[in-house]
N, C-alpha and C positions, 0 to 999 in steps of 0.2 A: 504494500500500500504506500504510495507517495504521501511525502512529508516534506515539510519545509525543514532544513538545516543548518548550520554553519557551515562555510566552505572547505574542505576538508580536501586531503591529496588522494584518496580514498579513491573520487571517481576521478582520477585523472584520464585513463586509456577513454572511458564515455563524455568525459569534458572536452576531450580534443576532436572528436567525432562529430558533436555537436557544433564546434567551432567551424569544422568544413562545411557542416550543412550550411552553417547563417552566411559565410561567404562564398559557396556554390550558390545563393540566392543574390550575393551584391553588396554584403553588410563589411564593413570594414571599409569600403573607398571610403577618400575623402569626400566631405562635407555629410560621411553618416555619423551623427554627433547621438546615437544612441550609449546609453553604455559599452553593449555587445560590439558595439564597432568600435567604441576608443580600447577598449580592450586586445579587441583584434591588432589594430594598427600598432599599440605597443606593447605587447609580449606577444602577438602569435608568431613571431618568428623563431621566440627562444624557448616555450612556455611544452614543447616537446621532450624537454630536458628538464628532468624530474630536479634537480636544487633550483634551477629557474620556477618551476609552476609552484614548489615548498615558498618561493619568495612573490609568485605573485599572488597566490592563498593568504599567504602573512600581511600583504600590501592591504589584502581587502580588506581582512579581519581588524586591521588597525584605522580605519578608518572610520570605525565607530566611537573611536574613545574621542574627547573632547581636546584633548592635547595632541593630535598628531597635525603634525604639519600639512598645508593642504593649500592649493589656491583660496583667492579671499570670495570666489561666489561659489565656493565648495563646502556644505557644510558634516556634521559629523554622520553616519550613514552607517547603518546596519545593514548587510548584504547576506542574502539566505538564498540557499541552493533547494529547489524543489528536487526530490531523486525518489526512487523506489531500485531500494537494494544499491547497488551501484552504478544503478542509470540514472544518469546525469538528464533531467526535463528541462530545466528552467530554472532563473535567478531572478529575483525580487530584491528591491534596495528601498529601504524606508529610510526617509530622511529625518533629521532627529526634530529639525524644525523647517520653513521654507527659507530658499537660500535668497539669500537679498536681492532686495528689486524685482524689477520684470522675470528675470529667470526664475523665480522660485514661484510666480503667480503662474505662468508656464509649465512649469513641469512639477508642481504640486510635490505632495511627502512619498509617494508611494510609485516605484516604475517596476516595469517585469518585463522581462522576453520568456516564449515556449518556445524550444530549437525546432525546427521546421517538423520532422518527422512525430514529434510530439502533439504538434498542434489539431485543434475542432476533436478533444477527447474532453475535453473538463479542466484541463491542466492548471489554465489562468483564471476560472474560475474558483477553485479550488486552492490557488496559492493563496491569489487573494484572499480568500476568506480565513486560512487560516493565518496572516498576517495581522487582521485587524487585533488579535488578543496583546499581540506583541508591540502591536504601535499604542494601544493603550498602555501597557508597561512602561513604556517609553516615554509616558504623562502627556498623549496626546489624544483627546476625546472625540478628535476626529482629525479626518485626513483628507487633502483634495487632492483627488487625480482628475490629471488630464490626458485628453486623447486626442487625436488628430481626428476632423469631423468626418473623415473618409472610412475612417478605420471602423466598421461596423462590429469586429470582434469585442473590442477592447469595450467599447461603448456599451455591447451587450455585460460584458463581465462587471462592466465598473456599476453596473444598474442590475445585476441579479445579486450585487451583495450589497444593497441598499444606496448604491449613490443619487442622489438626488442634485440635478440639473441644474449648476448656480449660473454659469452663464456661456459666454463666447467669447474668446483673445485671440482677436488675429483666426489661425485655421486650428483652432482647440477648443474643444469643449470642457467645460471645467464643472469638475462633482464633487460635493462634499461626501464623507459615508462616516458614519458615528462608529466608536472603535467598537464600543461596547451597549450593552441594549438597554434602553432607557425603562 
């Protein structure tokens, strides 16, 4: 049964698998400013090499604490691995708070990718929802994601785990979802 996790070296051989699928789809060029793509762009060249991936596992994991160095519209970020057994589905990053200015009104507390062969099973409905306990923990009573107004998946996921409709930025639609049930 799929679970949300810490990143772990565990699924490396299905982390790298996953990484060919998103860039046999295009994710990594430039101007893909997703996670999965800045990811790609800097470690998929080294990240085949088990002390390189131990080092970019550790890069994630440390970006949740409040003290690690970071650009200044980067804020602190929990990064959880969706997996069943040592299949590698999907990564989800909650943000600890929105990162200042327009980008954090953008791209809200909450992002995910499902790697291509994972995708239309539940997967990103299913992260999602088991995020929201964890972003309450994290003393946030709610969360806004957003989606591109094109993306029909996301929009379903982010509205079958209670998002509710705040408005439109640009080509984003923006949802609040309560972390926990009132």
């Amino acid at each position: 049964m799929p679970a949300l996790i810490s990143p772990t070296v565990d699924v490396h051989a299905s982390y790298l698998r996953a990484m060919a699928e998103h860039v046999a789809e295009g994710r990594g060029r430039p101007g893909d400013g997703s996670n999965v793509g800045q990811y790609i762009r800097q470690f998929g060249r080294v990240w085949a090499e088990p002390a390189e991936f131990r080092r970019f596992v550790d890069g994630l994991l440390a970006q949740a604490a409040a003290d690690t160095v970071r650009p200044a519209t980067y804020v602190p970020t929990t990064t959880l691995w969706w997996v069943d057994g040592d299949e590698y589905l999907g990564r989800l990053g909650i943000r600890h708070r929105l990162a200042p200015g327009r980008m954090g009104e953008r791209n809200g507390h909450i992002g995910y990718d499902v790697r291509p062969s994972a995708r239309r099973k539940g997967h990103a409905t299913a992260m999602l929802a088991a995020s929201l306990p964890i972003a309450a923990a994290l003393g946030l009573p709610k969360v806004l994601l957003t989606c591109d107004d094109t993306n029909e998946a996301s929009r379903r996921t982010i509205e079958r785990n209670g998002g509710v409709r705040h408005d439109r930025m640009d080509e984003k639609l923006r949802y609040w979802i309560l972390t926990s049930p009132s």
